[in-house]
C-alpha positions in Angstrom: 144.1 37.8 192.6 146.9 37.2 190.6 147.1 37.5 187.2 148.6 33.9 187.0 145.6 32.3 189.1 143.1 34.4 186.9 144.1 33.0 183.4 144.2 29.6 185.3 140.1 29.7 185.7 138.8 26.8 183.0 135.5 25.7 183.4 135.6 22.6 181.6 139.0 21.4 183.5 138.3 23.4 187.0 137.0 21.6 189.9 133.5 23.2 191.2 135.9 24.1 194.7 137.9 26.0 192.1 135.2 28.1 190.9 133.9 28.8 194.2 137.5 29.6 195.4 137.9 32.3 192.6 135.2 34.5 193.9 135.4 33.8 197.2 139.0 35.2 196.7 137.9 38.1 195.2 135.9 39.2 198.0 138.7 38.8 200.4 140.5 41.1 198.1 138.0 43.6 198.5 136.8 43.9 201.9 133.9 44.7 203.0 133.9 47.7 200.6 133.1 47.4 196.4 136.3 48.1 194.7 135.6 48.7 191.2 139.4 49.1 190.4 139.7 45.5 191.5 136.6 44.6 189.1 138.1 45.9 186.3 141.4 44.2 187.0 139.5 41.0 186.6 138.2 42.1 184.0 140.8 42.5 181.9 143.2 40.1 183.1 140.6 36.6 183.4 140.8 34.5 180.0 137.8 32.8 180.6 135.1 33.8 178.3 132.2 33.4 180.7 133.6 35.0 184.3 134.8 37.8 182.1 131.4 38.3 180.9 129.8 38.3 184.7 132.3 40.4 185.5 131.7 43.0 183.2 128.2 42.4 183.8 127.3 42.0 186.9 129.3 45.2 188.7 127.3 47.5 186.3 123.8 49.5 187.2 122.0 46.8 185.4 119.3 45.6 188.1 120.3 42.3 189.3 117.5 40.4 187.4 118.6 41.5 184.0 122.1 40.5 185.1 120.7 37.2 185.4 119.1 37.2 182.3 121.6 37.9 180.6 124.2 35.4 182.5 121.5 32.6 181.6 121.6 33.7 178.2 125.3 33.7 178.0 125.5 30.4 179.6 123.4 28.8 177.3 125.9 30.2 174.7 128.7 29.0 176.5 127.0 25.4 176.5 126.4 25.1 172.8 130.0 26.3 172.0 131.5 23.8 174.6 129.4 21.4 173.3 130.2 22.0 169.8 134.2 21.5 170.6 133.5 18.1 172.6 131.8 16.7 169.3 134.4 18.2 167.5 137.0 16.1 169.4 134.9 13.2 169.8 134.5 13.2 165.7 138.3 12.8 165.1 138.9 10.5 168.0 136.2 8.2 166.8 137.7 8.7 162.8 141.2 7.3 164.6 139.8 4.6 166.2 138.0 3.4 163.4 141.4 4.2 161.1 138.6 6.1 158.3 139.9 8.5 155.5 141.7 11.5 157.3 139.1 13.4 154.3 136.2 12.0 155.7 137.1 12.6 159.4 137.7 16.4 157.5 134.4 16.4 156.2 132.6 15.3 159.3 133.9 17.8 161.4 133.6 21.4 159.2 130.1 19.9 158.6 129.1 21.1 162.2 130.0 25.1 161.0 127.7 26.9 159.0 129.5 29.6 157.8 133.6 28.2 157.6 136.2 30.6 157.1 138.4 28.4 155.4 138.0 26.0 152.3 138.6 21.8 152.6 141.5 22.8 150.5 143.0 25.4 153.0 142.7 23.2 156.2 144.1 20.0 154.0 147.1 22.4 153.3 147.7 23.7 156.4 147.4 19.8 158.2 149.9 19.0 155.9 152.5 21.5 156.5 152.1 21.0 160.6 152.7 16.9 159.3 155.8 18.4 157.5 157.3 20.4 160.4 156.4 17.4 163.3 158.3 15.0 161.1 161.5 17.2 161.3 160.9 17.9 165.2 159.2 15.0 166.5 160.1 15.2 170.0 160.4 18.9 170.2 156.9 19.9 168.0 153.7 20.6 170.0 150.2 20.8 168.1 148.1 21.4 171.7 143.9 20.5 171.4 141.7 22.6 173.8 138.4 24.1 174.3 139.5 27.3 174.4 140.5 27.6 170.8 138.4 29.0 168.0 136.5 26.3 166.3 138.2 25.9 162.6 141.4 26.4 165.0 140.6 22.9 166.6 139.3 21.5 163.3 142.8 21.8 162.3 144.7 20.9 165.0 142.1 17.3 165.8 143.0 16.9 161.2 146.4 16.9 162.2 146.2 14.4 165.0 144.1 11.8 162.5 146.8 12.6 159.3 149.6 12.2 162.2 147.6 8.7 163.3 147.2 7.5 159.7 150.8 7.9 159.1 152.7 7.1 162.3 150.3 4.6 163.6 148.4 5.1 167.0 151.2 4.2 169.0 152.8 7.6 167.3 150.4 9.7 169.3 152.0 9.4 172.5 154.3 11.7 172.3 152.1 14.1 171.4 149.2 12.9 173.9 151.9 14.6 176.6 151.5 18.2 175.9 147.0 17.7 176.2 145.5 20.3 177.9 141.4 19.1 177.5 140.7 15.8 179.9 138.5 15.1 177.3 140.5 14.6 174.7 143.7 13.3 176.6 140.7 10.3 177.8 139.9 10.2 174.4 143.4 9.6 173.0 144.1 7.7 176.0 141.5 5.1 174.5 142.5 5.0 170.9 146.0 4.5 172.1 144.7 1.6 173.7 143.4 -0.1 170.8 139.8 0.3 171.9 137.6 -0.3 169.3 135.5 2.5 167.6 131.9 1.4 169.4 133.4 1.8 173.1 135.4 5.1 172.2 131.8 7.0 171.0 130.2 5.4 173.5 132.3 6.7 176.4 133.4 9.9 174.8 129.0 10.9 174.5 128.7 10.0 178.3 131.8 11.7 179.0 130.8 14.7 177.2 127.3 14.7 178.7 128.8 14.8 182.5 131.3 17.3 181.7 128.7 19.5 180.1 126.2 19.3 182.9 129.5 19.6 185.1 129.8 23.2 183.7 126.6 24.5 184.2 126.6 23.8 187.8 129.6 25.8 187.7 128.2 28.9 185.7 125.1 29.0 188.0 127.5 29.0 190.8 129.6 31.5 189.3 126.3 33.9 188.7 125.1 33.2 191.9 128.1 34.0 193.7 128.9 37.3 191.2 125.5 38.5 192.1 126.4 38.1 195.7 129.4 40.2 195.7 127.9 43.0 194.2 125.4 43.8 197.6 128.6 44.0 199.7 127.6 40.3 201.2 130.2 39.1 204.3 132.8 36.4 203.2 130.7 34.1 205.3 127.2 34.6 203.5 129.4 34.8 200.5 130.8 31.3 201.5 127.3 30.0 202.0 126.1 30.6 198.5 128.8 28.7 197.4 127.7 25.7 200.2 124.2 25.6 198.4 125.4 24.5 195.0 127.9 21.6 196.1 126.5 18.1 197.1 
């Protein structure tokens, strides 16, 4: 694999082929043979939290069913923090549609964190200097929202998009709405930009959210399924076969 296609691997944005592809990829890589230098250099090089994990996991001595304990742990983990991100997203789109008070929209979100790093006052001051530095490159400064970042990293970036919103209007979005990487939130934005009121954003954001969650745990049961394949030498064929079982 390259390392190009291996920090490419998203499960929230990947296609259920893509996953599938990935370690059926791998195994073409190895042969018929285990190739723990291989392993390791997927290890190392793969971005995405939870294939890193079954790949440190699974090509271990660990017997194969605490490997999938532990894989079904992690996923449920991996749930919970997606989920957490998608509400985080769905809170600030919803505090644009409905133009609220960029504080309350503040509020709302750092009240899904328990134990916050940084202060209402840090994260107003921060969202403020981004708003500073965008104004004096509009079409050249990029504040990019995705899944993958830390969750008070998010929190500031979505504050930003609803004091950006407040000040510029919706229609001042766009620009930034070009440099998206999360179909969720680029849907989202997509609606607010639309003029959609706030009742049909939630609405279709929750459903959204719901489908792309239960969307990535087909994936991470393929992606166990198919890890704990590779590690008993299976042919690309039977290989290809687990993968068959867990697409409609």
């Amino acid at each position: 694999m390259s390392e190009e296609s291996v920090k490419d691997i998203n499960l929230l944005e990947m296609p259920l082929e893509g996953i599938a592809a990935y370690w059926l990829s791998l195994k073409k890589v190895m042969g018929i043979k285990y190739v723990p230098k291989v392993i390791q250099d997927e290890a190392e090089n793969t971005e995405e939290p939870y294939i890193k994990y079954l790949l440190e996991t699974c090509f271990t001595g660990a017997s194969e069913a605490d490997v999938r304990r532990l894989g079904m742990i992690r996923r449920e983990s991996t749930l919970r923090e997606l989920r957490l991100k998608l509400t985080l997203m769905r809170e600030a789109l919803v505090a644009i549609a409905a133009a609220d008070n960029p504080r309350k929209a503040l509020l709302r979100m750092g009240s899904y964190l328990p134990e916050p790093s940084l202060t209402e006052e840090n994260l107003t001051k921060m969202a403020l200097d981004m708003v500073r530095l965008a104004e004096t490159g509009k079409d050249s400064y990029v504040v990019t929202v995705e899944a993958s970042l830390p969750a008070e990293q998010l929190i500031l970036k979505l504050f930003f998009y609803v004091l950006w919103a407040r000040r510029e209007g919706k229609a001042g979005l766009e620009p930034m709405a070009e440099n998206g990487r999360c179909r969720y939130f680029n849907q989202g934005l997509g609606m607010v930009m639309d003029g959609f009121e706030r009742g049909f954003v939630l609405g279709c954001l929750e459903i959204a959210a719901e489908e792309m969650l239960g969307a990535a745990t087909v994936k991470m049961n393929l992606a166990l399924d198919m890890a704990l394949a590779l590690r008993t030498k299976i042919s690309y064929e039977d290989l290809f076969k687990v993968a068959r079982a867990h697409m409609l």
